[in-house]
C-alpha positions in Angstrom: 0.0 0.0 0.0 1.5 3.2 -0.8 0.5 6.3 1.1 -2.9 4.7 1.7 -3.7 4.0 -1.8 -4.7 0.3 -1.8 -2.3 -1.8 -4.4 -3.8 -4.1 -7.5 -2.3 -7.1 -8.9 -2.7 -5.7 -12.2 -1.3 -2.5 -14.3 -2.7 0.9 -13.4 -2.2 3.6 -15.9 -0.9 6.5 -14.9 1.2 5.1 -12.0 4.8 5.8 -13.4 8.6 5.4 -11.4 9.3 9.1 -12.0 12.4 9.3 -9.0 15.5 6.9 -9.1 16.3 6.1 -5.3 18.8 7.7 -3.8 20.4 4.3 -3.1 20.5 3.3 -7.0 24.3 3.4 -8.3 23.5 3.9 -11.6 20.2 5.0 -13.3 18.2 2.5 -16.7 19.8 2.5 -20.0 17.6 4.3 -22.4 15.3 6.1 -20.4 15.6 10.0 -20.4 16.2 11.7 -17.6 15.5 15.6 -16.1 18.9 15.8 -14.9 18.7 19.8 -13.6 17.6 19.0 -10.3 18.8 17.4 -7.1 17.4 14.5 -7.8 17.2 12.4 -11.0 13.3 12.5 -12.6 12.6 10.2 -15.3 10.7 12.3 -17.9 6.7 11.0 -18.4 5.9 10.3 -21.0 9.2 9.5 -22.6 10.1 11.9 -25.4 10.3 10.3 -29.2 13.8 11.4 -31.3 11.5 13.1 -33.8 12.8 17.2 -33.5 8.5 17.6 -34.3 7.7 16.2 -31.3 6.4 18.7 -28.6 8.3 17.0 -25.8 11.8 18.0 -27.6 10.8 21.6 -28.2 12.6 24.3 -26.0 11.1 25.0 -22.8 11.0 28.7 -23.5 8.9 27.9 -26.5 6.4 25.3 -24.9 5.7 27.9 -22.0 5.1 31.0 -24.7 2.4 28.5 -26.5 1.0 27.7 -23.2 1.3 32.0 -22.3 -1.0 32.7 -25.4 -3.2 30.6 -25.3 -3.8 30.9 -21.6 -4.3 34.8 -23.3 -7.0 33.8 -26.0 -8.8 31.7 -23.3 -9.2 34.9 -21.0 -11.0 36.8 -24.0 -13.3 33.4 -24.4 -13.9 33.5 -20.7 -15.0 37.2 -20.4 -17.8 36.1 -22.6 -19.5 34.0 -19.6 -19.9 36.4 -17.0 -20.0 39.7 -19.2 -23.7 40.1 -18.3 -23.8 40.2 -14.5 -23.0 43.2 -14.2 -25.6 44.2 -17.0 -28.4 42.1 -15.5 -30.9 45.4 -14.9 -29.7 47.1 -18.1 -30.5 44.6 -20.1 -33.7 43.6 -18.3 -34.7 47.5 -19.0 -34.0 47.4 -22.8 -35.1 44.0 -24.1 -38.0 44.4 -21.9 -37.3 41.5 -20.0 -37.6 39.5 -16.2 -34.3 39.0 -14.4 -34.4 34.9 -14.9 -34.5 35.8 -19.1 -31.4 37.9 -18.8 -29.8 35.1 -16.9 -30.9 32.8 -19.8 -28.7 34.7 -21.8 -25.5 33.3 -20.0 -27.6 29.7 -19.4 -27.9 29.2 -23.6 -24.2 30.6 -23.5 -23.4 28.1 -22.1 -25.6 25.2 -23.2 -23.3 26.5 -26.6 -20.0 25.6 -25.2 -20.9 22.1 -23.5 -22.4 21.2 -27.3 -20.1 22.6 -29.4 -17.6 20.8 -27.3 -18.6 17.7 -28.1 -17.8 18.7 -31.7 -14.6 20.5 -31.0 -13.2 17.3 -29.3 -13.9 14.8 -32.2 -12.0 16.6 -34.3 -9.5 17.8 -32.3 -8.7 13.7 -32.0 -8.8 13.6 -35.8 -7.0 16.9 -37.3 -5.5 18.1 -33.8 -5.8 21.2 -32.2 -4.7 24.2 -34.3 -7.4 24.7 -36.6 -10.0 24.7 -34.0 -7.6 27.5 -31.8 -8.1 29.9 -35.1 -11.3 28.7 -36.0 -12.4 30.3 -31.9 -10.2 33.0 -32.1 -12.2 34.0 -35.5 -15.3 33.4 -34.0 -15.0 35.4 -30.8 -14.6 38.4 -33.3 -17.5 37.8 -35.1 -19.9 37.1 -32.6 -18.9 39.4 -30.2 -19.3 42.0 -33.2 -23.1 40.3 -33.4 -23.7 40.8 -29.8 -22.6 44.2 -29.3 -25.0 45.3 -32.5 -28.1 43.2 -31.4 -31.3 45.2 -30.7 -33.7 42.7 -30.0 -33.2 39.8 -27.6 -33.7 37.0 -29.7 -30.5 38.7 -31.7 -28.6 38.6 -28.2 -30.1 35.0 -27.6 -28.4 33.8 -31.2 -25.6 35.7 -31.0 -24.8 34.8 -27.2 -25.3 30.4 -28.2 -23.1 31.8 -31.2 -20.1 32.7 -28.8 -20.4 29.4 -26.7 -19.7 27.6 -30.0 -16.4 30.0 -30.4 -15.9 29.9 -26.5 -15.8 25.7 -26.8 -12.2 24.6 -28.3 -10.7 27.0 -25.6 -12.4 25.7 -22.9 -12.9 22.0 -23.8 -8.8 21.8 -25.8 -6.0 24.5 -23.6 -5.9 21.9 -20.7 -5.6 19.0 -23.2 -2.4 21.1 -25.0 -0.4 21.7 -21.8 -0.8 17.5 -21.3 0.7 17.1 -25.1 3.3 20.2 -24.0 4.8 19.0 -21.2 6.0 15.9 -18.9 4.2 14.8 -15.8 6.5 16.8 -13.5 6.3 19.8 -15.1 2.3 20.1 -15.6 1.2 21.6 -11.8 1.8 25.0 -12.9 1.3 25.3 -16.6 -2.2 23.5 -15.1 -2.7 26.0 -12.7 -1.8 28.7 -15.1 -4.5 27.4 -17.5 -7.4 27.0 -15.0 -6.8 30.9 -13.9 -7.0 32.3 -17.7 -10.2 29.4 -18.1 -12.1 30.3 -14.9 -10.3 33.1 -13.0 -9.9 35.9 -15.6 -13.6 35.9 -15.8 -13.6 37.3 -12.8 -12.2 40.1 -13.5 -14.7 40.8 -16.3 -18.0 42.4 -14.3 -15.5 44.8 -13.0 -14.5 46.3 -16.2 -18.1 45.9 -18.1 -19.7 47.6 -14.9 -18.1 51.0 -15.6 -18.2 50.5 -19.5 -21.9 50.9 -19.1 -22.3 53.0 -17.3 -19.5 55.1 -19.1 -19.8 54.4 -23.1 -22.7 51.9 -22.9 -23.4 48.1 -22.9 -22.5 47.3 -26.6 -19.1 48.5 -25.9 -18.2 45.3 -23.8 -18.8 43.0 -26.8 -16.8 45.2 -28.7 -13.6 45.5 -26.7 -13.6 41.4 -26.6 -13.8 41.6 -30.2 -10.8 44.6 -30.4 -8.5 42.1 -28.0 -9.2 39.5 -29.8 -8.4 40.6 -32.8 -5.3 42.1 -31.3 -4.2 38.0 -30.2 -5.3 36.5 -33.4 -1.8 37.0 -35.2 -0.2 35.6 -31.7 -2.3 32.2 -32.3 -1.6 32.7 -36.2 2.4 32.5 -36.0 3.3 31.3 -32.6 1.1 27.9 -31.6 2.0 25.8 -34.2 0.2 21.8 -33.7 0.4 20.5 -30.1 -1.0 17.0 -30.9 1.9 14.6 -32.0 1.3 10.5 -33.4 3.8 9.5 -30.7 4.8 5.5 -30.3 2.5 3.8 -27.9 5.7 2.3 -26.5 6.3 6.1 -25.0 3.6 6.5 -23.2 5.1 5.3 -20.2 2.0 6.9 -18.4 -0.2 5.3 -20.5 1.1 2.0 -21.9 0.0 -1.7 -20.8 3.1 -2.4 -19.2 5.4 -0.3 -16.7 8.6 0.7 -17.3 10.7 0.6 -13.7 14.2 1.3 -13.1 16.7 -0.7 -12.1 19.8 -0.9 -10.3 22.3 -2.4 -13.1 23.3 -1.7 -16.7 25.2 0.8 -18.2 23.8 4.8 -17.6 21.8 6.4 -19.9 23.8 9.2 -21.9 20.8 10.8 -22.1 19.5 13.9 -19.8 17.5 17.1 -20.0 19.6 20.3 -19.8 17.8 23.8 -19.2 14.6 21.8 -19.1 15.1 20.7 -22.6 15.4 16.8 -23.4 18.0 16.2 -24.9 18.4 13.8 -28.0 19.0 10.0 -27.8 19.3 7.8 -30.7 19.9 5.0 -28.0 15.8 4.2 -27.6 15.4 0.6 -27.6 11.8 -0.3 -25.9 10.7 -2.3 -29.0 10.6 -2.2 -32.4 7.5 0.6 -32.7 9.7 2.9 -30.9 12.8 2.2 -32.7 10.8 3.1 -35.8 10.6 6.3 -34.2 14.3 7.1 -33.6 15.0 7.0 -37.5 16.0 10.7 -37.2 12.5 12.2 -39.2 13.3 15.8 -40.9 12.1 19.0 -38.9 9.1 20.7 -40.5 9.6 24.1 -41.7 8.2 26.9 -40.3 6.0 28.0 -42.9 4.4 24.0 -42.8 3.6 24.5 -39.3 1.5 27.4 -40.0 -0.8 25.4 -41.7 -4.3 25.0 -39.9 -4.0 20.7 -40.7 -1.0 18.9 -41.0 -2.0 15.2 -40.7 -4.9 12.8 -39.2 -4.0 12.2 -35.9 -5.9 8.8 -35.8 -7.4 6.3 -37.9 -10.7 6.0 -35.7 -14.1 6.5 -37.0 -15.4 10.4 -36.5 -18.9 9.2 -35.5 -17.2 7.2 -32.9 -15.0 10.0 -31.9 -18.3 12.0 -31.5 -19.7 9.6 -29.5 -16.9 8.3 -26.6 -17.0 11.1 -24.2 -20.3 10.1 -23.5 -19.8 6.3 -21.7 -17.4 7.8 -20.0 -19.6 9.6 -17.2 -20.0 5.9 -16.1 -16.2 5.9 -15.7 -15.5 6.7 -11.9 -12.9 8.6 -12.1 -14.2 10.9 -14.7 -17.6 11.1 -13.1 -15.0 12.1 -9.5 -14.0 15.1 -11.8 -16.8 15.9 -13.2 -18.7 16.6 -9.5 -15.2 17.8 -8.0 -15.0 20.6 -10.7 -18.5 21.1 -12.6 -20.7 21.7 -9.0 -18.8 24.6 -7.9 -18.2 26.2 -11.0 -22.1 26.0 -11.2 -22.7 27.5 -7.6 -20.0 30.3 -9.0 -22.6 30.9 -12.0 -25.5 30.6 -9.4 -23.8 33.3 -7.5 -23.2 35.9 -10.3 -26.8 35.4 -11.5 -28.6 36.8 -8.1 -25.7 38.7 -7.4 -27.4 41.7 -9.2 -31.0 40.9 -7.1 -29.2 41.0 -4.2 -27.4 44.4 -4.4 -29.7 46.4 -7.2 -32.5 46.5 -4.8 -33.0 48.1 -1.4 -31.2 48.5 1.1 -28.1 48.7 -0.9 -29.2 49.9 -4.2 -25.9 49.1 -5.9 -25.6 50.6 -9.5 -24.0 48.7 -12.7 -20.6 50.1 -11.3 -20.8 49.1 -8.0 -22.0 46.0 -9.2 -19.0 45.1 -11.2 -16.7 46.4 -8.4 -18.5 43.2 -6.2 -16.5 40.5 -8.5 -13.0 42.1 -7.0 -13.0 39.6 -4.4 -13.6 37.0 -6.6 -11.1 37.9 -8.9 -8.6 37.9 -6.2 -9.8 34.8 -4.7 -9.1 33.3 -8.7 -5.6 34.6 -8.1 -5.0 33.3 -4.8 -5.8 29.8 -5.7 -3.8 29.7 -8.9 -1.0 30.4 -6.9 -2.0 28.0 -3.9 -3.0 25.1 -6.8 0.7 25.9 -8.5 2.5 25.5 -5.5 0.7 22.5 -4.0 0.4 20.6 -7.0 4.1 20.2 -7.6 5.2 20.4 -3.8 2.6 17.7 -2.5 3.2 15.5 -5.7 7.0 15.8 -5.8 6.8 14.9 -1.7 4.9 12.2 -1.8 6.1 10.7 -4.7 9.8 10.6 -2.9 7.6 9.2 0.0 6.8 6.4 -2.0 10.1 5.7 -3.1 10.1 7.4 -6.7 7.2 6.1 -7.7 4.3 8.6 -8.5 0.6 7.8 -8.4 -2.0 10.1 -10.0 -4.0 10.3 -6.8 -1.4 12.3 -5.1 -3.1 15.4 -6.9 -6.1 15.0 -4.7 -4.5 16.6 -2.0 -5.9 19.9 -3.6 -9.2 18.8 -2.9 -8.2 19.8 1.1 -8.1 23.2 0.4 -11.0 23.8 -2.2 -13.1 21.8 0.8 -11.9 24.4 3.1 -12.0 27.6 0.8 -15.3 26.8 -1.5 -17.2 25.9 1.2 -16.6 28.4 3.8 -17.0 30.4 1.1 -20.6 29.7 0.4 -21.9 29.5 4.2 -20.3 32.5 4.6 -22.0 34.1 1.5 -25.4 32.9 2.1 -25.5 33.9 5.3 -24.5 37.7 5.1 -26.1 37.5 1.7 -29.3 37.3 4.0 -28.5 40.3 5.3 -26.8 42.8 4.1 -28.3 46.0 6.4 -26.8 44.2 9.1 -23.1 42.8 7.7 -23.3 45.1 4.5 -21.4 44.9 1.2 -17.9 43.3 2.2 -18.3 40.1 3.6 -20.3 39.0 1.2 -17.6 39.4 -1.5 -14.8 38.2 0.7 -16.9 34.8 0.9 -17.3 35.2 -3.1 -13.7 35.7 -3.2 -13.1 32.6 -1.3 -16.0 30.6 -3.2 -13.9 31.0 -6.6 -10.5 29.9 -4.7 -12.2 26.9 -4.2 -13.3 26.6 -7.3 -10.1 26.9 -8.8 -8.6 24.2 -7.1 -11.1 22.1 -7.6 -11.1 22.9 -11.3 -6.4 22.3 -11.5 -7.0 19.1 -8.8 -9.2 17.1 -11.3 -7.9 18.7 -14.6 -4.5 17.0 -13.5 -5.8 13.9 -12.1 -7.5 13.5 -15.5 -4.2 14.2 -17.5 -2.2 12.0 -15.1 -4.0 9.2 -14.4 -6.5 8.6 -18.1 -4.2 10.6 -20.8 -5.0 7.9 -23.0 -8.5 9.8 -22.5 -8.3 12.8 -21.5 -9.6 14.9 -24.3 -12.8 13.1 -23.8 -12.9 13.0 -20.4 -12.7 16.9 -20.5 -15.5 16.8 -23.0 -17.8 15.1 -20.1 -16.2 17.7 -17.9 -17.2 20.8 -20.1 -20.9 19.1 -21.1 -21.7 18.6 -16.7 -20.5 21.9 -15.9 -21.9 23.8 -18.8 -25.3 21.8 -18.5 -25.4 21.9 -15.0 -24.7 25.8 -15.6 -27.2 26.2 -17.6 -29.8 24.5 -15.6 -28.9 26.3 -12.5 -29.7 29.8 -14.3 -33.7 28.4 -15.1 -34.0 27.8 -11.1 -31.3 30.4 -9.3 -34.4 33.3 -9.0 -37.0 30.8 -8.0 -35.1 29.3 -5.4 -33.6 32.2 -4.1 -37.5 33.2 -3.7 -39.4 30.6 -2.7 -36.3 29.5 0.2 -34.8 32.7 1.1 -30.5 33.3 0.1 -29.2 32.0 3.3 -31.5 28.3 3.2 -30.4 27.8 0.0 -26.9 28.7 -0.4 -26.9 26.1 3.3 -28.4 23.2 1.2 -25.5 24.4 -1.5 -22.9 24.5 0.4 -23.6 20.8 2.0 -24.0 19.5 -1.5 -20.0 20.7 -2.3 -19.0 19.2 1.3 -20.3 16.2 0.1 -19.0 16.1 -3.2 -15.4 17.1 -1.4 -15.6 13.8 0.6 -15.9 11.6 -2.3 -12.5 12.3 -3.3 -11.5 10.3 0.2 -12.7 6.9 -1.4 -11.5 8.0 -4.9 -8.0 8.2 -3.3 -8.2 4.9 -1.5 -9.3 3.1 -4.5 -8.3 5.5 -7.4 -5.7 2.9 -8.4 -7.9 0.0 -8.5 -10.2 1.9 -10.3 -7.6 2.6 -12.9 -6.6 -0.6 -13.2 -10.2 -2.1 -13.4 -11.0 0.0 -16.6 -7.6 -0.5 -17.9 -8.5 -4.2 -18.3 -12.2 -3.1 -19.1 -12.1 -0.7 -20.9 -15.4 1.1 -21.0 -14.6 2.2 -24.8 -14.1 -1.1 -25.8 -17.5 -2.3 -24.4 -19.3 -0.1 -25.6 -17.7 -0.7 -29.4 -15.9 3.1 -29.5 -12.6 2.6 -28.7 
């Protein structure tokens, strides 16, 4: 048993010898190694010899891909919140109740969780890059398309419109920094992705408060357009394809059989300098990977611009369409689903009777004041990308030396501690000052927001990495089933949010809320326990395979 996770006869993917001991005197022929630290990381998964593959790209390079595209992913998620701040505007000029303005981020985001669905299919087949410019194009357009609307059936179009350009960010960036970079090296880059996906929202209600009420509504859909117009050559030159046909014999996190290291044999000349891996022409773990190491030419510059270069499988598309969707019988991906999809959802409840809370007496906030509310919550987004990007790698790297070098995915679930702490404190806390505000006023409740969305960001980087980690083989789909819950369960929560918060008074139901995410929290202590078990049970049946997908 290691660490308390309960051992299985058989091969668990995802559980990888990632430290040599200390006690080895010499480290396994033809594996490649991280060599800049203190101690000697094998590098997972194992890098091919082809100069195209992602894993051999500088380190400067992989993180500037990952930079701009965390960038482009903080336009697409302005586009989910942009209305809160609006929510009496808006209910003025369309002549609209409260709970159809709030419709207008619901269908947003029924848009992304389909259009997701699409974007993953064929994102397995074609790869990445043509779906990155395809979103960045659309963000222009239909942000132009909002800010012009003067009906609401226009805004309602034109807002699904924006969830279909909001979906390959959303559903695809967390999926590029697992093709980017090795196992060791993900906590942050994850972290970093999570805070441009879910925290720079946050800072969104701020700025669109005082655009209307300085320059007007529209002027908010326009500015998303401007900026992202202003990233679109970024995208254009600089992320060239993250998806790479690597040998199944690489993907030591992934592959049926586990590669351990040894104590004898000669040492690997290979090592990784500056966070580069180096080259080896040395690879010898059968004859697929040996194919691999045949020294392919470098594509040119110019050929990586191109929007295709190359299926990325031989599967069937409809089939490819259709696998995320067994999967929400996979534990592990259901785990994630709850873990990250129910408090992004109480996040979405939140900014959707936000405005009913403070518009009306005794407060009588305006749009501006309104906006200034989600200050906490942007901060709270910030806090907990830093706390998620230090705990990640800390608590993994620890216990993993624990364990004698070998790393199990479940280690990431020590972020759930702190999201159980933050989130939920976070949404007592709101619903019961929320209940009263003549008596605690404006600030508590937004330092209860602000710890809310620290929760929900490390909930959102514990179960993106545990999904890269331990199911990479999956993972594009499994983040299509985590995009459809929490979009879906979005979206559902914005028909009710007004009626409940009627009918059951704030603090009663953000109580019942807030119980719900404690017991969602507590799940993850069984899914620790028998995480690996669970891995290995669906690595010998495979759910895809049942069901004729795979």
């Amino acid at each position: 048993m290691g660490l308390g996770i309960l051992e299985t006869t058989k091969h668990a993917p995802g559980t990888v010898f990632v430290l040599d001991d200390a006690s080895r005197s010499s480290t396994t022929p033809n594996l490649k190694y991280d060599r800049t630290g203190p101690v000697d990381i094998i590098l997972v998964p194992q890098p091919s010899d082809d100069p195209n593959d992602p894993l051999n790209w500088p380190l400067w390079k992989r993180d500037l891909i990952t930079c701009i595209l965390s960038l482009v992913s903080v336009m697409a998620a302005t586009l989910g919140p942009i209305l809160a701040a609006n929510t009496l505007t808006l209910s003025l000029y369309f002549e609209r109740d409260f709970t159809a303005v709030a419709l207008l981020t619901g269908y947003h985001l029924c848009g992304v969780g389909v259009a997701g669905v699409l974007c993953v299919a064929s994102a397995r087949f074609y790869g990445k890059r043509h779906l990155y410019l395809l979103g960045n194009l659309a963000l222009i357009a239909f942000s132009v398309w909002a800010g012009r609307s003067t009906s609401y059936n226009s805004m309602l179009w034109a807002r699904l419109m924006q969830g279909l350009a909001v979906a390959p960010f959303e559903a695809l960036v967390n999926a590029s920094v697992g093709d980017l970079y090795f196992v060791h090296q993900r906590g942050k880059r994850m972290a970093l992705s999570n805070l441009a996906l879910f925290g720079g929202a946050f800072f969104t209600p701020v700025l669109v408060g005082k655009i209307t009420h300085t320059i007007e509504w529209r002027w908010s859909f326009y500015l998303v357009a401007i900026f992202s117009a202003a990233i679109l050559p970024l995208v254009v030159f600089l992320v060239p394809e993250t998806a790479f046909r690597r040998s199944s014999a690489l993907n030591t996190d992934t592959a049926s059989i586990e590669i351990k290291p040894t104590s004898s044999g000669n040492q690997s000349s290979s090592s990784e300098t500056k966070g580069e891996p180096s080259a080896s022409t040395d690879w010898q773990m059968g004859d697929e990977a040996r194919k691999i190491a045949a020294n392919p030419s470098k594509v040119s510059y110019l050929a990586s611009l191109l929007p295709f270069n190359g299926r990325k499988t031989d599967e069937n598309l409809l089939k490819l369409i259709l696998r995320p969707f067994p999967l929400f019988f996979h534990p592990g991906v259901l785990w994630a689903c709850l873990i990250q999809g129910t408090l992004i959802g109480w996040t979405v409840l939140i900014g959707v009777v936000l405005a009913a809370i403070f518009l009306g007496p005794p407060l009588f906030f305006d749009e501006v004041l309104t906006g200034y509310m989600y200050s906490g919550a942007f901060l709270g987004a910030v806090v907990g990308f830093l706390l998620a990007g230090f705990i990640s790698d800390w608590s993994a790297k620890i216990l993993t030396k624990r364990n004698h070098g070998v790393y199990e995915p479940e280690f990431r679930l020590v972020l759930v501690i702190p999201q159980l702490i933050f989130g939920c404190i976070g949404l007592y806390g709101f619903g019961i000052c929320s209940e009263d505000v003549t008596r605690y006023g404006w600030f508590p409740p937004e330092l209860f927001f602000g710890f809310e969305v620290m929760g929900m960001v490390l909930g959102a980087v514990a179960s993106a990495l545990y999904i890269v980690d331990a199911h990479r083989e999956i993972a594009i789909e499994a983040f299509t089933c985590l995009l459809l819950f929490k979009n879906l369960f979005s979206f559902a929560l914005t028909w009710y949010a007004y009626k409940w918060i009627i009918h059951f008074g704030i603090r009663n139901t953000f109580v019942v809320i807030a119980s719900v995410q404690v017991a969602v929290c507590l799940l993850s202590i069984p899914m620790y326990f028998f995480g690996k078990r669970n891995r290995a049970f669906f690595h010998c049946h495979n759910i895809l395979n049942l069901t004729h997908l795979a």
